[in-house]
C-alpha positions as CSV (number, residue, x, y, z in Angstrom):
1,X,10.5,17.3,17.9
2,X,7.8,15.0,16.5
3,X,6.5,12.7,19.6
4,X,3.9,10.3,18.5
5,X,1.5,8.6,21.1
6,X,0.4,5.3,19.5
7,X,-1.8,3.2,21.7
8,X,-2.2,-1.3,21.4
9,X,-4.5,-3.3,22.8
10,X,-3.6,-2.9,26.5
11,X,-0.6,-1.0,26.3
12,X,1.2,2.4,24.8
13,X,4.2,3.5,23.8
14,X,5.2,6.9,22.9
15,X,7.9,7.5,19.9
16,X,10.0,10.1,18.5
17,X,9.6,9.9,14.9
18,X,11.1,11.9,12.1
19,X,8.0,12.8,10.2
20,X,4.0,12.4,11.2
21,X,2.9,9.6,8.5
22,X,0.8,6.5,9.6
23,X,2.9,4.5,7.3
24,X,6.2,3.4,8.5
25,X,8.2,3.5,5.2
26,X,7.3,7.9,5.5
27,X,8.1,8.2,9.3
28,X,11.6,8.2,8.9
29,X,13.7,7.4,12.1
30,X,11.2,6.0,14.9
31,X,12.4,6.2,18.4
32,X,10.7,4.5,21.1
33,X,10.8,6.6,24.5
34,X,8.4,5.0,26.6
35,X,6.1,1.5,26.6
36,X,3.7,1.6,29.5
37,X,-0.1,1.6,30.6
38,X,-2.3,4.3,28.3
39,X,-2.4,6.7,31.5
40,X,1.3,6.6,31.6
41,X,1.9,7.4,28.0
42,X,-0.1,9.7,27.9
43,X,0.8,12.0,30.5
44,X,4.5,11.4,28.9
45,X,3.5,12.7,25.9
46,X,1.8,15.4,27.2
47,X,4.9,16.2,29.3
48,X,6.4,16.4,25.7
49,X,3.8,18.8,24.6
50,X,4.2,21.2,27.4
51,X,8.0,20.9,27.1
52,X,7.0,22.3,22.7
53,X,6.9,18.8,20.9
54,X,4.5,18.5,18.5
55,X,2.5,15.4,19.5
56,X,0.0,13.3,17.5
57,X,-2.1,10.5,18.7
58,X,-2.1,7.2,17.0
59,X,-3.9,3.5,17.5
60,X,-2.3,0.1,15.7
61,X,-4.0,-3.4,16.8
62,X,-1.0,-5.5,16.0
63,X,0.9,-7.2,19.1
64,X,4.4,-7.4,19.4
65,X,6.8,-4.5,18.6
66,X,4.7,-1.8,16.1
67,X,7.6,0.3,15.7
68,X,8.1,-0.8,12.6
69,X,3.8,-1.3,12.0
70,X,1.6,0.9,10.3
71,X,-0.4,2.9,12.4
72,X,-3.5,4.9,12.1
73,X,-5.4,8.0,13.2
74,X,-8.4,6.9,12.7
75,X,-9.4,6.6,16.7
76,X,-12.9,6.2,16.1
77,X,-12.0,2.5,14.7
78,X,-10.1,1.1,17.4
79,X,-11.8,-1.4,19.7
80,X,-10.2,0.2,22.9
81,X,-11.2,4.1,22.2
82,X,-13.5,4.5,25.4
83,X,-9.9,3.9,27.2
84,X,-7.5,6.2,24.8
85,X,-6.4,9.6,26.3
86,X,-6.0,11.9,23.6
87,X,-3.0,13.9,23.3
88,X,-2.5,16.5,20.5
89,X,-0.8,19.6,19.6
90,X,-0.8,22.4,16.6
91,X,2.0,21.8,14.4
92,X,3.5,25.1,14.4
């Protein structure tokens, strides 16, 4: 299962999608499981991990519903990256 932690401006969510891709057009299906405060994500998705998801950590600074947005992994460029909890596992 592909989980993918994607964090907004003062919020989270955490998805199941069907393919890691930043762009939304290669995701495939995008699930969301969760939208919460970045703590709570993130120990969500890290639930996911220890349960054997593969998990990837995202940022998109869009309001409104991204579940549709293009996202990045570029953490280092969002605004908010002091606050994000990383969350990542080794595709296996």
């Amino acid at each position: 299962m592909n989980i993918a932690l994607v964090y907004q401006a003062g919020i989270a969510n955490v998805f199941r999608v069907g393919a890691f891709n930043s762009l939304s057009a290669k995701r495939g299906e995008t699930i969301r499981l969760r939208q919460a405060d970045f703590r709570s994500c993130a120990s969500f998705a890290a639930g996911a991990a220890e349960a054997g998801a593969d998990v990837r950590t995202y940022f998109c600074n869009m309001a409104g519903d991204i579940s549709a947005a293009d996202w990045t992994r570029n953490i280092d460029d969002a605004p908010f990256k002091d606050q994000l909890i990383l969350v990542e596992t080794v595709v296996r």
